[in-house]
C-alpha positions, 0 to 999 in steps of 0.5 A: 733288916730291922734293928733291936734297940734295948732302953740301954742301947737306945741311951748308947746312940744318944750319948754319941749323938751328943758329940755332934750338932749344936755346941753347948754355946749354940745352944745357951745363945739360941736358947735365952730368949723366949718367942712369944706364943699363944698355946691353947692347952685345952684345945691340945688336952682335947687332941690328947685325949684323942690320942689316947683314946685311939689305944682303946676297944672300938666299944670304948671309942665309940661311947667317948666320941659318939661321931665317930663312923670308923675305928679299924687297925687294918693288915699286919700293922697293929696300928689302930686308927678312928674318924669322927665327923661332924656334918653339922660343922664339916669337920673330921678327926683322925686319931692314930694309935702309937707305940702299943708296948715296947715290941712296936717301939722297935718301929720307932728306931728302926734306921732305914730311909727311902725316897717316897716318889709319891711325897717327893720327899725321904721317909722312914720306911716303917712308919711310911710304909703303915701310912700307906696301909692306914690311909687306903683303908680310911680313905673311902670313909673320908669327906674331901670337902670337910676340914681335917684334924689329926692327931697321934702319939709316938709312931702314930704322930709320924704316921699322922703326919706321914697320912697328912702329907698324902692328904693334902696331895690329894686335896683334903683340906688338912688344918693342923696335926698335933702329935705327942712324943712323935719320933722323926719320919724324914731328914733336912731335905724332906723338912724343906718340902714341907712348908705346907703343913701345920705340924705341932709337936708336943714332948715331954722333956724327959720323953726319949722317942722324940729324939729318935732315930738319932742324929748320929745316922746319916744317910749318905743320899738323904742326909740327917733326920730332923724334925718338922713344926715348931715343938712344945715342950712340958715341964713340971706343974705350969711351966712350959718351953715354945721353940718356933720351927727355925729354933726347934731345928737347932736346940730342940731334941735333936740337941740329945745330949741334953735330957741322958740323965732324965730321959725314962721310957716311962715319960712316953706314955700317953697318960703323962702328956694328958698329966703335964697337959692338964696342969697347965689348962688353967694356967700356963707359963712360958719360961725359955729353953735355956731354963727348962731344967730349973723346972725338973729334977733328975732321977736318982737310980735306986740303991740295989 
């Protein structure tokens, strides 16, 4: 049985989560220093610009990416996909649709989790089971001796992750994924297994998604979710936070308690990441976590 969750209701499991995990303290301690990083913002605007654009008509896809060679939304998913390919350089890019209007974003908190005997590892069994669908339907069209980029937004960054993992069993060379806003697909135990992959996660601070589905459901067989990669948050104009994967684990949106009196479904959309992204393609500047909010304002709810 799949869950509804309204914006409010989604906000409810966010406040209760803050109850548990990483103590402020925890939090202020791991969160002062900075990890030096070296982001190419261009190169992410460019992934981002994938990833908006697999929202697109195939028509739109094709005359903005001239190599692509498939543009399919296969089954009863609605989940839409493109591959480009460059014989010249040997490489491929996949780009995966996310959450298309706020019916799909229930796929995003759906609760259910499963062990994926092929990955080995525990899933979420939404965005598993249409990584399934999407990877038998690209497959014929893939090259396994060219490099592989992928990207997605919203549950098309967890189904890009979920499709890379089956990639790289398979023998594909897969060099990074990069997903925008990407919900959690797997638990701590999953996240352990995964040392193989090059995921970058990229949320805006105000974005909700990416804290989902939340820390307060525990699977008494898998555990917690928890998000793979290091993650890379945007703030206002220039500013930006880098938490590399062993600090993101501990303070990153999993800490949920932090973004309540920011978060706005508005945050998740596409064309706000290629915004914040944009703003910093000419200069970037790193500030730590711990003074991410010195750099947003909050919203003030409007008089009725």
């Amino acid at each position: 049985m799949r869950l509804h969750l309204s914006a409010t209701m989604v906000v409810c499991l966010l406040m209760l989560a803050a109850c548990v995990g990483v103590s402020r303290q925890e939090v202020q301690l791991l969160g002062s220093s900075i990890a030096p990083s070296k982001v190419d913002f261009a190169e992410l605007h460019a992934y981002a610009g994938r990833a908006k654009a697999a929202y697109a008509a195939e028509a739109v896809i094709r005359s903005q990416y001239p190599s692509t060679v498939r543009v399919s939304a296969p089954g009863k998913t609605d989940a839409q996909y493109f591959i480009e390919q460059n014989d010249k350089t040997k490489v491929q890019y996949i780009a995966i649709r996310g959450t298309a209007n706020r019916k799909n974003l229930v796929e995003d908190v759906e609760m259910r989790i499963r062990e994926d005997i092929s990955l080995a590892i525990p899933v979420h069994i939404g965005f598993d089971a249409t990584a399934r669908t999407l990877y038998a339907d690209m497959k014929p069209y893939l090259k396994t001796n060219y490099t592989t980029y992928i990207t997605g937004h919203s549950l098309g960054g967890a189904i890009a992750a979920l499709v890379a993992i089956r990639m790289v069993d398979d023998g594909y060379r897969v060099e990074k994924v990069v997903t925008f806003g990407q919900p959690k697909f797997t638990t701590t135990d999953g996240v352990g297994k995964l040392g193989f992959l090059t995921l970058i996660r990229v949320v805006d601070e105000n974005d909700i998604v990416p804290m989902l589905p939340p820390t307060t459901i525990v699977n008494r067989v898998y555990g917690i979710y928890e998000h793979a990669g290091p993650e890379i948050i945007l703030l206002d104009g220039p500013r930006y936070v880098y938490l590399p994967t062993h600090d993101a684990d501990r303070i990153s949106v999993g800490e949920l308690g932090r973004s309540i009196d920011f978060a706005d479904l508005k945050d998740h959309h596409m064309d706000n990441y290629l915004k914040r992204i944009e703003a910093k393609t000419g200069q970037a500047l790193q500030v730590s976590y711990d003074d991410r909010e010195k750099y947003i304002a909050p919203r003030k709810q409007a008089a009725n």
